[in-house]
C-alpha positions in Angstrom: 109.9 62.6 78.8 110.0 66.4 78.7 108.4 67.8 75.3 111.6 69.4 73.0 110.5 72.9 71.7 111.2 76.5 71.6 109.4 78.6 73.3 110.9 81.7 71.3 110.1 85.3 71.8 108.2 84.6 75.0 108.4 88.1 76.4 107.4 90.0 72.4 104.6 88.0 72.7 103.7 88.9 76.5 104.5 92.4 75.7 101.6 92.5 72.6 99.2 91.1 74.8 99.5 93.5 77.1 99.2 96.3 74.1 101.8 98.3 73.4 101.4 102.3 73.0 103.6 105.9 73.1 103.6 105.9 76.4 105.3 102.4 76.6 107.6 103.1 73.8 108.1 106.7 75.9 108.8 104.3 78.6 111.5 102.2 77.0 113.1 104.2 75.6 113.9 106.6 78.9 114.7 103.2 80.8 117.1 101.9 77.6 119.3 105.1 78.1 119.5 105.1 81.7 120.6 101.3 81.9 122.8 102.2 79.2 124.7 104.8 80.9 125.2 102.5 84.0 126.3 99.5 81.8 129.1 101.1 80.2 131.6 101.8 82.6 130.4 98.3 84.9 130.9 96.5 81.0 134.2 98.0 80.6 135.2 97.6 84.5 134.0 93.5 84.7 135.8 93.2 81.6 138.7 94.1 82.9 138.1 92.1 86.4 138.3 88.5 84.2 141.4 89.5 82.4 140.2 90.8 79.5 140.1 94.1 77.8 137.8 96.3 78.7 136.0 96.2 74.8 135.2 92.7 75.4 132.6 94.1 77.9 131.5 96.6 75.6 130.6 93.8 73.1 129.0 91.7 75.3 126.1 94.2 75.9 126.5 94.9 72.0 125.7 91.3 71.0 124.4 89.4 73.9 122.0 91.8 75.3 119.4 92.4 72.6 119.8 88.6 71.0 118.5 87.7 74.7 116.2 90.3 75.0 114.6 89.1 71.4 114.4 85.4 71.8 113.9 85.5 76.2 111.6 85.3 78.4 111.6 88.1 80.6 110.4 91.5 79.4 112.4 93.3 81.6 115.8 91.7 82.1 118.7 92.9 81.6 122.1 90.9 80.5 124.9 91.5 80.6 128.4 90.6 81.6 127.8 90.4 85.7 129.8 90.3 88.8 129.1 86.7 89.7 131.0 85.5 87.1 134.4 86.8 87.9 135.1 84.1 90.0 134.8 81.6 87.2 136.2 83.5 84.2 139.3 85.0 85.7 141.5 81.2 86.3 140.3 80.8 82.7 141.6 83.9 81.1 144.6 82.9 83.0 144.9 79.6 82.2 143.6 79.3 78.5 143.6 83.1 77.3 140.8 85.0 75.6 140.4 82.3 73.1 139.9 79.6 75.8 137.2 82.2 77.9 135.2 82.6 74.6 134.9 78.8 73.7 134.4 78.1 76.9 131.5 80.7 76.8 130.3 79.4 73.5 129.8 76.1 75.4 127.8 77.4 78.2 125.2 78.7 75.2 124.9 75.3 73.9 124.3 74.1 77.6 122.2 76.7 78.7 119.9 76.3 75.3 119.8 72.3 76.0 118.7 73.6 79.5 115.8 75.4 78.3 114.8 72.5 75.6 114.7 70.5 78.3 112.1 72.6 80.4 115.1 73.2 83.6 113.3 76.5 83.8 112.7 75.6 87.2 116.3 75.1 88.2 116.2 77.7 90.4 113.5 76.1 93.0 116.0 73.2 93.6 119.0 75.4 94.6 118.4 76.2 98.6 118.5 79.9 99.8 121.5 79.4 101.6 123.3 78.1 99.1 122.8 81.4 97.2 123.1 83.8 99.6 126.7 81.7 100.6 128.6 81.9 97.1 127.1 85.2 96.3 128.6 87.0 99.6 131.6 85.0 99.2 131.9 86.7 95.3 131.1 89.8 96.7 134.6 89.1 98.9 136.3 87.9 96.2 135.8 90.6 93.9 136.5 93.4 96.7 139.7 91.7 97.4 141.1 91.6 94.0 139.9 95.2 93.3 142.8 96.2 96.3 145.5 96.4 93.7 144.3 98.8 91.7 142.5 100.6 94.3 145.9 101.8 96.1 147.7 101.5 92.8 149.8 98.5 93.9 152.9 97.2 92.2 153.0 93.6 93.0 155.6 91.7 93.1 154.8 88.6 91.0 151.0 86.8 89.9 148.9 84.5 92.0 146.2 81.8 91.1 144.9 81.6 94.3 143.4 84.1 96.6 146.0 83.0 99.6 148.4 83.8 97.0 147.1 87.2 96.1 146.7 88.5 99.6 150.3 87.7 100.3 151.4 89.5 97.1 149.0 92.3 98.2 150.7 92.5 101.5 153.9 92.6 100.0 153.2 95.2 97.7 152.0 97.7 100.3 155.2 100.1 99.8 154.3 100.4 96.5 151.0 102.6 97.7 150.4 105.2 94.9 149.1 108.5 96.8 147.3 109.6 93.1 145.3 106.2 93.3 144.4 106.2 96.5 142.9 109.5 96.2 141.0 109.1 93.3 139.7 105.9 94.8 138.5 107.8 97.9 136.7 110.4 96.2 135.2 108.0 93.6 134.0 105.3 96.9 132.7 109.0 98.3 130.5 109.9 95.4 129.1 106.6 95.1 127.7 106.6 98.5 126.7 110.3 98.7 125.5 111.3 95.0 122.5 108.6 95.4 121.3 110.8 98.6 121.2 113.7 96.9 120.2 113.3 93.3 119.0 109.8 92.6 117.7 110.3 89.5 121.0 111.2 87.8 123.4 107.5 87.7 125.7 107.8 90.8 128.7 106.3 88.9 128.6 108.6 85.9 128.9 111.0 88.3 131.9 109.6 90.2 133.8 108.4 87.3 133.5 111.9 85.9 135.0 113.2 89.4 137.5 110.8 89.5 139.0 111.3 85.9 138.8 115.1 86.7 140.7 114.7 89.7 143.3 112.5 87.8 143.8 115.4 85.4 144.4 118.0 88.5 146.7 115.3 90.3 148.7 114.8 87.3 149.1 118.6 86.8 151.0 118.6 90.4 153.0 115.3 89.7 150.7 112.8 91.2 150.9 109.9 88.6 147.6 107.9 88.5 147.2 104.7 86.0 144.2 105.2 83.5 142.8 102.8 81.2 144.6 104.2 77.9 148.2 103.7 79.8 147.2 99.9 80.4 145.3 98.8 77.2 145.7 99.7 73.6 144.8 98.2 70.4 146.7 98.1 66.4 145.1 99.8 63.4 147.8 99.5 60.7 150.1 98.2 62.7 150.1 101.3 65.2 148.9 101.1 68.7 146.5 102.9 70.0 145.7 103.9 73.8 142.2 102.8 75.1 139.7 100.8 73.6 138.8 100.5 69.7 136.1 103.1 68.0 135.2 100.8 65.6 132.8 97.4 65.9 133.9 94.0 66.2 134.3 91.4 63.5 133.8 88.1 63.4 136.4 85.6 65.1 136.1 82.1 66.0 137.5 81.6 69.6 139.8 78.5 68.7 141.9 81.0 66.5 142.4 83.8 68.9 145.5 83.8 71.6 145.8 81.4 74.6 147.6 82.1 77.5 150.7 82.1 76.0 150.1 84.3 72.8 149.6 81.5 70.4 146.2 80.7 69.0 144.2 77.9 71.0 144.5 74.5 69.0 141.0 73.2 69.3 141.2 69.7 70.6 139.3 67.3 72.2 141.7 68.0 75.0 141.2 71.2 75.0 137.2 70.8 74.9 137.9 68.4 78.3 139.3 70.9 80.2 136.8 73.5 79.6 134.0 71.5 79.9 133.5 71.8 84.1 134.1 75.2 83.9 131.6 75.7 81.4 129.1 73.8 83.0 129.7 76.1 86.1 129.2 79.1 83.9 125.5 77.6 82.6 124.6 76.9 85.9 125.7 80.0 87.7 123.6 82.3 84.5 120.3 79.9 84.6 120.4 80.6 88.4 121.5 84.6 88.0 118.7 85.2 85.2 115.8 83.3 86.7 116.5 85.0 89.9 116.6 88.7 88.0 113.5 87.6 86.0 112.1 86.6 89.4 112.9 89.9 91.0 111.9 91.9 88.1 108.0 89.9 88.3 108.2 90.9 92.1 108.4 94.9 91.0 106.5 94.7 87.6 103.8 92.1 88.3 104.5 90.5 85.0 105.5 86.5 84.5 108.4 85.5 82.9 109.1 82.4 80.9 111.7 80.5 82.7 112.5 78.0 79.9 112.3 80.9 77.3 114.8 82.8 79.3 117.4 79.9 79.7 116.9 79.3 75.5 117.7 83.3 75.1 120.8 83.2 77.3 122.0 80.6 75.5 121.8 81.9 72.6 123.2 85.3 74.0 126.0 83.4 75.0 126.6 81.1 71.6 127.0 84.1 69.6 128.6 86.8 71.6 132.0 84.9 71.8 131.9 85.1 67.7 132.3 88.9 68.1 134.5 89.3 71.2 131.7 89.1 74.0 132.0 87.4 77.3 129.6 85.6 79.7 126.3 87.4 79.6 123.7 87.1 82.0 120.9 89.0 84.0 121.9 91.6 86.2 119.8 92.3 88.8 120.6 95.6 89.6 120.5 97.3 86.0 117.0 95.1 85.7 115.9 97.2 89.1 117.0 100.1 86.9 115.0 99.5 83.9 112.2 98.8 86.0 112.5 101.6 87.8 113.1 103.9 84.4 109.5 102.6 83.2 110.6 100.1 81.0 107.5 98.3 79.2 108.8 95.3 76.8 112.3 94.0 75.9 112.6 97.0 73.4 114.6 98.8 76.4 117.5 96.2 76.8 117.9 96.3 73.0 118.1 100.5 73.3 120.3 99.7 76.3 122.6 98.0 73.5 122.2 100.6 71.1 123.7 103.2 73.6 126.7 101.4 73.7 127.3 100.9 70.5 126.6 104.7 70.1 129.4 105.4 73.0 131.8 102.7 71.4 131.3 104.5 67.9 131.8 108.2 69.6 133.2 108.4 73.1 135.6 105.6 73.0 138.8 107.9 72.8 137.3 109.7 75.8 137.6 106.2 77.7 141.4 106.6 77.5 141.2 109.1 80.4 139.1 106.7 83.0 141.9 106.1 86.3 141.8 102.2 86.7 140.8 103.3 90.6 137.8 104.8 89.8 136.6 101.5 88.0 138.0 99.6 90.7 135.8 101.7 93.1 132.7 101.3 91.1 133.5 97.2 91.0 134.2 97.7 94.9 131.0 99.2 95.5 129.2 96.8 92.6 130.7 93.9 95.4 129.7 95.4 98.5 126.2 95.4 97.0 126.4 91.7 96.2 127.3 90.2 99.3 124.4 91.9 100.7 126.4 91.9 104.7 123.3 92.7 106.4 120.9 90.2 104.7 123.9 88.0 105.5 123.8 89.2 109.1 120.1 88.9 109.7 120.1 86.0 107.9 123.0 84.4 110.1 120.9 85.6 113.4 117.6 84.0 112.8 118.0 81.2 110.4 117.9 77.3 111.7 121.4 76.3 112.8 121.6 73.7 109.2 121.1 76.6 107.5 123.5 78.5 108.8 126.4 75.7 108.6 125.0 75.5 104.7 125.5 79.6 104.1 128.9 79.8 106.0 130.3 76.8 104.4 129.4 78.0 100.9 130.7 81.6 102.0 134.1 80.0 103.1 134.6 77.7 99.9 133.6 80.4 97.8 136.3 82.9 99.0 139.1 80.0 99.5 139.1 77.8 96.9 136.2 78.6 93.5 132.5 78.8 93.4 132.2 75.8 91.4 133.2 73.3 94.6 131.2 75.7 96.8 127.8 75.3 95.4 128.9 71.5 95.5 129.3 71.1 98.9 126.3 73.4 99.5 124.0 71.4 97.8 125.3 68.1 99.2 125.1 69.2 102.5 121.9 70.9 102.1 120.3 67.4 100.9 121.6 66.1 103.8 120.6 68.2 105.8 117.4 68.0 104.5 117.2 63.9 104.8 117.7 64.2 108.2 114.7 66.9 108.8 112.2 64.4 106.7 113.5 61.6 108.1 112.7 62.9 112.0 108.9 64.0 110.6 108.6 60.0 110.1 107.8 57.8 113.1 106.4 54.5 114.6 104.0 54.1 117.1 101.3 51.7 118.7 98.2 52.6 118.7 96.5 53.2 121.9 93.4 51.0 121.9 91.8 53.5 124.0 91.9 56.2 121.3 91.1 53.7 118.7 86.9 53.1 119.0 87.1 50.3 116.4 90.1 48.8 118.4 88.9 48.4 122.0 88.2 44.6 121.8 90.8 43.3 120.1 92.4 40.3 121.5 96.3 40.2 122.9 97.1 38.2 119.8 96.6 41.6 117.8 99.2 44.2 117.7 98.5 47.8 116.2 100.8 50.7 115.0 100.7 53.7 113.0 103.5 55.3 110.7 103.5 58.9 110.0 105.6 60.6 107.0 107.4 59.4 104.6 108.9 56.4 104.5 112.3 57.0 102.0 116.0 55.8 102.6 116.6 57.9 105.1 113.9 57.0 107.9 112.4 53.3 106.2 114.8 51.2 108.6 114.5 53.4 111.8 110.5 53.7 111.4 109.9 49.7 110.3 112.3 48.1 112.6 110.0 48.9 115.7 106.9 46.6 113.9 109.7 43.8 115.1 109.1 45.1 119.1 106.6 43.3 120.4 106.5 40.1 122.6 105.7 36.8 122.1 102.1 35.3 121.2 101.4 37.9 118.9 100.0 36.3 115.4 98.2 39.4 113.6 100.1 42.6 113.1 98.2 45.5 112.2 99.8 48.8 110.4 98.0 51.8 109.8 100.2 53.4 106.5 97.0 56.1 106.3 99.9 59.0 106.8 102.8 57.8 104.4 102.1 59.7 101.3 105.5 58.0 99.5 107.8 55.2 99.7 110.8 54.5 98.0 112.9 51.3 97.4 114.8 51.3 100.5 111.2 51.2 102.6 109.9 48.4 99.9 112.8 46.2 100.4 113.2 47.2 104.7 109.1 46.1 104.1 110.1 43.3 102.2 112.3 41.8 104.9 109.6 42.5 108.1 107.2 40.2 105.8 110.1 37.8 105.4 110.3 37.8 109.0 106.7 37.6 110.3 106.2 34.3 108.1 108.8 33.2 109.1 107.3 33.5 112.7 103.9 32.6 111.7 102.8 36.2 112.2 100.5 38.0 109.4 100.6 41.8 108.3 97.7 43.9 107.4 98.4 47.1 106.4 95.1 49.9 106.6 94.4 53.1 105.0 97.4 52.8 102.1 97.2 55.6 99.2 96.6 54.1 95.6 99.7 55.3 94.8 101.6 53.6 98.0 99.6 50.2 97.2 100.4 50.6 93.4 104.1 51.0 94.5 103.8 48.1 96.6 102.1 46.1 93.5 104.7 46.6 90.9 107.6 45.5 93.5 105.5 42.6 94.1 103.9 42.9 97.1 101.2 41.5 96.9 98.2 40.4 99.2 98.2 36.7 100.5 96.0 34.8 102.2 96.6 34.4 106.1 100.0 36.4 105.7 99.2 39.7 104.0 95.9 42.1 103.0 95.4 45.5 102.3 92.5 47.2 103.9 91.1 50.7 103.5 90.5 51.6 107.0 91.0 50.6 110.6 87.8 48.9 111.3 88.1 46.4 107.8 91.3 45.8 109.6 90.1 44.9 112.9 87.0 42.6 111.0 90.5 41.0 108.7 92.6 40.6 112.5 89.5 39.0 114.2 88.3 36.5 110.8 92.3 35.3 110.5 92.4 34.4 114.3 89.1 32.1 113.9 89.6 30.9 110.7 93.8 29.6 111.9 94.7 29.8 115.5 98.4 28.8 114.6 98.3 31.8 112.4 
């Protein structure tokens, strides 16, 4: 049973081993502001992308951010709410509201914190590469496909739940092109892919959102209309809206008594916890195997070693208390973690400064936000989706990978984009255990020994017949590889079976074993098997295998078993 504790503040504790100094605090705090900058507008946009305001974002970095980055296991990690999860979160904002997306966040903490008590931080070795690389480029697809919209500035004609649905409705609401959107979108896609050539240093999307809300300003001046942010979300103070997002922090509200989908506060019910419960599974799995991965990459470029059960306990509780203030799914993000590595972060103290700029840019620029064109963000989300589904990896990967693996990546891929991640990475993992089965199962094998390659063999009469299994001898290969020991003619009374090269059996080759013995006494024919492991023979004890005079032995090599073949035959001819 797997020892329950909390490995708490894993990474503060790697970080004062390593000794901290000015030049690492220096280096956190130059990282903390850079990953700050790019996590507003990517906060505010993924907010928006699972049907929530864009403030909800904002607060997820507020709260979830540095509570991981104190009680986690990565020192360089950096949560967030993430593009993978759109997939997941957006049919239940639709379907259950805010209040049903935050208590179905809250229950992904509790599993993700049971996850990490239960020392799953190696959850991510068990989910194949294909498998990942699948869902992920299918996200990546899904997200680029529902940024269109708002991209062209698209009126459509009615909602969809499915993506079928919304590329019909996209289709359909092609007249509706808005000129002003399109060009904002165009120049903001344009920055984004020619600002990083020519000064990387400075965030490529501050610079394109900047662009793009100055060009909304001179559109607007000559009668081009282009949708911002203020005209599509505002919030009450005393009872008066207000464009844009709130300058002020959030307070504490329990999920169950904010609005469901149809405006009414969520009734917490069993029911009610029912439904969410899949989803939130999906949403614990989906951040163990996003922030193990990040904390993964982040070891590759720091040459540090993160805490994988530390990290899943810090996520959790990222995720447990940022719905009590407004905050989404958190996670890792991989590419503002490449940031801060890059920026010469040091210890956790840069995801926490990382927070602190947002709350700075909540308390002070949040009026400014008003301004932002809705296609600029849904550029930056387009190019944040492009990134993701990594096409070329996909490519290469499609070009030289076994031909399983392929039908594992494009299966995931397809499922993904056509009906939810959740059934995706189902079928994935099914078929990659399959798949798998099969491979081990065609590494096993039967054989007789050829007496003329076996010294200790040569003069063994016709009575004695000799085979070898190799590999492992498990539900998928036990009947194929111990239905040959029944292939041999008649006048054979000793059987030997050299088990040297089976390092594991399972109970489908103990009871497959079971009925060749069953067999042979039948026949009058006695097994001795050579060369077993001590943990094969102690297998074979406990199911009650056990030796028998003039039917079955256990020997350690071939040439006790030829001395075992040779004493039976004098001892009892009619063996």
């Amino acid at each position: 049973m797997p020892r329950l504790s909390l490995p708490l503040f894993a990474a503060w504790r790697q970080t004062l081993r390593a000794g901290y100094s000015w030049k690492a605090l220096r280096g956190d705090l130059s990282a903390g502001l850079t990953v700050g900058i790019i996590a507003i507008p990517l906060a505010m946009a993924l907010a928006i992308a699972v049907g929530a305001a864009p403030q909800h974002g904002l607060y997820t970095v507020l709260i979830a951010a540095p509570l991981i980055a104190l009680f986690g296991g990565s020192r360089f990690n950096i949560s967030g709410p993430t593009a993978a999860f759109v997939v997941i979160l957006l049919p239940i904002t639709q379907q259950h509201g805010l209040g049903g997306l935050l208590l179905c966040t809250l229950m992904a903490g509790i599993i993700l914190i049971g996850l990490g008590l239960l020392r799953a931080g190696r959850l991510i070795e068990f989910v194949p590469y294909p498998v990942t690389l699948g869902f992920t480029a299918g996200i990546g697809i899904v997200i680029a496909i529902l940024q269109i919209k708002d991209l062209l500035g698209l009126t459509l004609p009615g909602s969809a739940q499915h993506l079928t649905e919304t590329l019909v409705l996209l289709v359909r609401g092609l007249p509706s092109l808005s000129l002003g959107d399109s060009l904002v979108a165009l120049c903001t896609l344009a920055t984004l892919l020619i600002w990083p050539r020519l000064l990387p240093r400075i965030p490529a999307h501050l610079i394109a959102l900047t662009l793009g809300a100055l060009l909304t300003l001179a559109l607007e001046h000559f009668g081009l209309h282009v949708a911002t942010l203020g005209e599509r979300f505002s919030y009450d103070l005393d009872g008066i809206a207000h464009p844009g997002i709130p300058p002020f922090l959030p307070s504490l509200a329990l999920p169950w008594n904010l609005p469901g989908a149809d405006g009414q506060p969520l009734q917490l019910s069993f029911e009610l916890i029912r439904q969410l419960l899949a989803p939130a599974f999906a949403i614990a799995m989906l951040g163990a195997i996003e922030s193990l991965l990040c904390a993964v990459v982040a070891d590759g470029m720091s040459g540090s070693k993160h805490d994988p059960n530390a990290e899943l306990i810090g996520q959790g509780l990222g995720n447990l208390l940022a719905p009590l203030f407004g905050g989404i799914t958190a996670t890792a993000a991989i590419a503002r973690t490449a940031a801060n590595v890059r920026g010469g972060a040091f210890s956790p103290l840069a995801a926490i400064i990382h927070a602190g700029v947002v709350l700075a840019a909540i308390l002070l620029l949040a009026p400014l936000f008003s301004y932002l064109p809705m296609a600029a963000l849904a550029a930056l989300l387009l190019m944040v989706a492009w990134n993701m589904s990594e096409p070329k990896h996909v490519l290469h990967t499609l070009r030289i990978a076994p031909r399983g693996d392929v039908l594992v990546l494009l299966t995931c891929l397809v499922l993904t984009v056509v009906f939810d991640m959740v059934l995706a990475v189902a079928v994935g993992l099914l078929l990659a255990a399959g798949l798998f089965i099969k491979r081990m199962s065609e590494l096993t094998d039967t054989a007789a020994l050829d007496r003329q390659q076996r010294q200790s063999l040569l003069d063994l009469p016709e009575a004695v017949m000799a085979y070898t299994i190799r590999g492992p001898l498990f539900f998928g290969a036990a009947e194929k590889a111990l239905s040959v020991l029944r292939r041999f003619s008649t006048g054979v009374q000793v059987v030997i079976v050299d088990i040297s090269a089976v390092p594991l059996l399972d109970m489908t080759a103990i009871a497959a074993l079971d009925n060749v013995l069953r067999d042979y006494r039948q026949q009058g024919i006695a097994l001795i098997l050579s060369g077993a492991t001590a943990q094969v023979r102690l297998q074979l004890r406990r199911a009650g295998v056990q030796r028998h005079k003039g039917e079955l032995a256990y020997v350690r090599n071939l040439p006790q078993a030829r001395q075992k073949a040779l004493r039976w035959l004098e001892e009892s001819p009619q063996v």
